[in-house]
N, C-alpha and C positions, 0 to 999 in steps of 0.2 A: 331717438325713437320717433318714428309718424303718431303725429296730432292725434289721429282720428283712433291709431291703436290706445294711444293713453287715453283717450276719453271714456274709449270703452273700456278698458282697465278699470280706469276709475269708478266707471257706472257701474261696472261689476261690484265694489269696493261699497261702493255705496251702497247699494240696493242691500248686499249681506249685512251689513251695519246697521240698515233702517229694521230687515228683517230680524236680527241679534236683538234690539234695540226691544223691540216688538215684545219678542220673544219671551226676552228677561221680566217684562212688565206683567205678561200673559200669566208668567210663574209666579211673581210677586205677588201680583195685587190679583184681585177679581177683576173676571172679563168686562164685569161690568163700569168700568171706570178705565176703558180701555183706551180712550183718547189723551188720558194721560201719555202714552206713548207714543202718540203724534205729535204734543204739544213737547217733549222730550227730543226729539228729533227737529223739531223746528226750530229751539233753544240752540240747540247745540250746532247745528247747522249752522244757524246765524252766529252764535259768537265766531264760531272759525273762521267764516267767513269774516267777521269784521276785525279780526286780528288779522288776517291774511292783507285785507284791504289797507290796515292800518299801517302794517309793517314795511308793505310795496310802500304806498306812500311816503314816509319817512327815508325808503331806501335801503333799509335794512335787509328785503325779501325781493330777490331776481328771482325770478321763473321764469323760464323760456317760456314756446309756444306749446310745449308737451307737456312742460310743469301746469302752466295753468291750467290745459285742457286735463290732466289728470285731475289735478286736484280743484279748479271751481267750477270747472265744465260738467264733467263726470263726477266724479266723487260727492260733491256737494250738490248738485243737482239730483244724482240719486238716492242720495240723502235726507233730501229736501230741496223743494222748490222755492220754500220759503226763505231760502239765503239768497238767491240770485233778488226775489220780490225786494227782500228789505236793502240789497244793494242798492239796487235800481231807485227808490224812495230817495235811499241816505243819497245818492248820488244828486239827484233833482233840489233836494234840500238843501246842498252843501253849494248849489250854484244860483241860491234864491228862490227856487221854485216850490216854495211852501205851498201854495193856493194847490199847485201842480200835484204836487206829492200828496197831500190829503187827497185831491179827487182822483189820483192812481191808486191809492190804497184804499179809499173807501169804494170807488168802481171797481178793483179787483176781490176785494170781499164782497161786495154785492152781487156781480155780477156774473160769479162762481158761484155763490150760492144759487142765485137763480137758475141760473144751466145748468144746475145739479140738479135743482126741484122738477126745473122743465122736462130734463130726460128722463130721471125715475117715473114722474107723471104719464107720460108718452108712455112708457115701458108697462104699465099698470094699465093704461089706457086700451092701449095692444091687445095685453092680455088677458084682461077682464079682471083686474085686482084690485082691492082695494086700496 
């Protein structure tokens, strides 16, 4: 199968998963505790991810270039972004670069938060909102 078809397989795969995922929470719980749903998605994302990672490693898990792009490219990507993030971390960490990895992770929280607030801001600014 081409790369690029399984990625977007996957991304399809994902995104319904993230949306399902959503969904279920949406019926469950109150909307108002909705980011339960996100943090549900970013858990789960990551563990899969670090089982996947874990088992490549050890040798247990071959995936070609379709497998992976199905499943960490696409799948897990559309999933969450948060699995590729916490790879990316564990990776830096696992070669010494702890100082690295905290100012990866605390500059990508921070600085997504920021350019979150900056664009809404701008957007309100635009528009005359408050």
């Amino acid at each position: 199968m081409n790369t690029i078809l399984a990625i977007a397989l996957g991304g399809a795969a994902g995104a319904l998963g993230r949306y399902g995922v959503s969904r279920l929470f949406t019926d469950l719980v109150h909307a108002s505790i909705q980011p339960v749903a996100t943090l549900a998605v970013n858990v789960i994302g990551c563990g899969i991810m670090g089982v996947c990672f874990g088992l490549m490693l050890a040798g247990a898990f071959h995936l070609g270039d379709a497998g992976r792009g199905f499943l960490l490219i696409g799948f897990l990507g559309a999933l969450t972004t948060f699995s590729s993030f916490s790879l990316d971390a564990f990776r830096l960490m696992e070669q010494g670069g702890y100082g690295l990895a905290f100012i990866y992770v605390a500059g990508s929280v921070i600085l997504s938060l920021a350019a979150f607030f900056a664009g809404a801001s701008l957007i309100r600014l635009m528009l005359g909102g408050n």
